[in-house]
C-alpha positions in Angstrom: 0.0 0.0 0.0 2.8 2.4 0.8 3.9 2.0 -3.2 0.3 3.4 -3.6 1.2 6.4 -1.2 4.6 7.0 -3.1 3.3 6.8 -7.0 0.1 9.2 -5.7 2.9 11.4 -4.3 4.8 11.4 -7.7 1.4 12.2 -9.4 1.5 15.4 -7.7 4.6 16.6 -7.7 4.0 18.7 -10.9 1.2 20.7 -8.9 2.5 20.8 -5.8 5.9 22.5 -7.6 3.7 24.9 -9.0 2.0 25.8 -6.1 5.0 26.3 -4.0 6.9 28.0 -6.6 3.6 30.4 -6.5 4.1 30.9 -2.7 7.6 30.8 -2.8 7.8 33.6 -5.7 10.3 32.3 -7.5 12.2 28.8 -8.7 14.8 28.1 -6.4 13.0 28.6 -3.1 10.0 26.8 -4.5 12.2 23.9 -4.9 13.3 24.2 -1.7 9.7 24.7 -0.5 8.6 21.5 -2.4 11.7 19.5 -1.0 10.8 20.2 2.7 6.9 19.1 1.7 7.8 15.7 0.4 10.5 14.9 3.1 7.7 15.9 5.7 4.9 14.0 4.3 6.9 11.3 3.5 8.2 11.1 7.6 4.4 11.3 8.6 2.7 9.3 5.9 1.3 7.5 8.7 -0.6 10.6 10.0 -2.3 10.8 6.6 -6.0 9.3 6.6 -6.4 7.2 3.5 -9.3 7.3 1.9 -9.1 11.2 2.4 -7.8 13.7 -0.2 -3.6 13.6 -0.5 -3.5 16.7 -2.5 -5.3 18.2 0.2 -3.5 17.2 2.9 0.2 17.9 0.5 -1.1 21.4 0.0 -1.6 21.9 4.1 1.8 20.9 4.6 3.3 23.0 2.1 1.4 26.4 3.6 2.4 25.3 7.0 5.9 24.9 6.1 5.4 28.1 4.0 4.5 30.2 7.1 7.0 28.4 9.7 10.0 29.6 6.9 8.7 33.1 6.4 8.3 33.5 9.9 12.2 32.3 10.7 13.5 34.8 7.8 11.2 37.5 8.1 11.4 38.6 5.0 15.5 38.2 4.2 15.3 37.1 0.6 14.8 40.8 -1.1 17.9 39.9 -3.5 16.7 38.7 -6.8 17.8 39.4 -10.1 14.3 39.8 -12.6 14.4 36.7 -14.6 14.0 38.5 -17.7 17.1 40.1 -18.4 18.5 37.4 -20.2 15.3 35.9 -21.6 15.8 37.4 -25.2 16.8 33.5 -26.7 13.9 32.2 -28.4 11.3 32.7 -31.1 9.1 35.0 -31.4 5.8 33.7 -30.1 8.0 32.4 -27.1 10.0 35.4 -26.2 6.2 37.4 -25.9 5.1 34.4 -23.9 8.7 34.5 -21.7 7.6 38.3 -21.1 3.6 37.8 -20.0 4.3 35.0 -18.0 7.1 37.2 -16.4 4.6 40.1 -16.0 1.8 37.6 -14.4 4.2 36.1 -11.9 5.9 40.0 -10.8 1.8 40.8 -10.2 1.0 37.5 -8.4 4.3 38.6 -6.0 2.6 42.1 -5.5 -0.9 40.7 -3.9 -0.7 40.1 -0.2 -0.5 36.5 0.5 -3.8 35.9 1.8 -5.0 36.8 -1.6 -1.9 35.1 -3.5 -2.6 32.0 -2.3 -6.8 31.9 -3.1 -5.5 32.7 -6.5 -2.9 29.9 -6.7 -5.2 27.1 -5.2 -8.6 28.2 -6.9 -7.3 29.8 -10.0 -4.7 27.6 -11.1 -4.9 24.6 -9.5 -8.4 24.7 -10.0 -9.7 23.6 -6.6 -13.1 24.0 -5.2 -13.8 27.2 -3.0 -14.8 24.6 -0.2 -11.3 22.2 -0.7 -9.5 25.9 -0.9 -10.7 27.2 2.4 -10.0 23.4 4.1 -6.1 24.0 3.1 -5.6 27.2 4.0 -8.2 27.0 7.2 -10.3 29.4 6.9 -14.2 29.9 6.4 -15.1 29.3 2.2 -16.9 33.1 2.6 -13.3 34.6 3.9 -11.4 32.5 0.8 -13.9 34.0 -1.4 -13.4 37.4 -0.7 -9.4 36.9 -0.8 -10.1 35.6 -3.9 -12.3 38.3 -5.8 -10.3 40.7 -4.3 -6.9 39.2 -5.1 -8.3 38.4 -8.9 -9.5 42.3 -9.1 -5.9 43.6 -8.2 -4.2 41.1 -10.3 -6.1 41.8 -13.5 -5.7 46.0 -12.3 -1.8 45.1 -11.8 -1.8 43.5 -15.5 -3.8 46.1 -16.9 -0.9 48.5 -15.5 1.7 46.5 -16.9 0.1 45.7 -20.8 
């Protein structure tokens, strides 16, 4: 049963990447975010209720661990370069894709996490407004206002930026 636990765990790595890299704002601490997941879950897999969600229960690790390392640094990583700088290889079509997806990530950094991570878990990793609210804890009326009001400043921020 546990190679069931492992291969559902693989299965999500692509999401749960993409998450954390959300949260995490860029690559390299995403990864790092991600790492620290996995190795948790996989040192408590026997805390994990089968039969319940695993993304669900992934994605509550991940914010946990999110806030416990944000709390310890409090705020220390201010010194990144901007990713597109040396973005200019590529075609056409994929250099303008380069630059929007650049310009949606520097607006997802700019809304205040509460509303950053509605948007990541509703948005683009499609979850319900009820499974959202479970994994951050918090009532599905409070992650629906995070959300409208994180999805109005992102599209204002975007509207700034094209």
């Amino acid at each position: 049963m546990s190679t069931s636990f492992e291969s559902d765990l693989l299965d999500l790595l692509p999401r749960l990447r993409r998450f954390a890299v959300g949260l995490a704002g860029n690559a390299s601490d995403g990864d790092d975010l991600c790492q620290m997941t996995i190795e948790r879950a996989l040192a408590n897999r026997s805390k994990w209720a089968k039969g319940t969600r695993l993304d669900s229960w992934m994605y509550r690790i991940m914010r946990n661990i999110w806030i416990d390392e944000g709390r310890k640094q409090t705020r220390s990583r201010q010194t990144f370069v901007l990713e597109d700088a040396g973005s200019g290889v590529g075609g056409d079509g994929a250099q303008e894709a380069s630059v929007e997806l650049s310009n949606i990530d520097r607006a997802m950094q700019k809304l205040p996490e509460d509303q950053r991570e509605a948007v990541l878990l509703v948005m683009v990793e499609g979850y319900a407004y009820k499974e959202a609210a479970e994994i951050v804890g918090c009532p599905v009326g409070t992650l629906n206002s995070r959300l409208v009001r994180g999805r109005d400043a992102l599209m204002g921020l975007l509207g700034e930026v094209g």
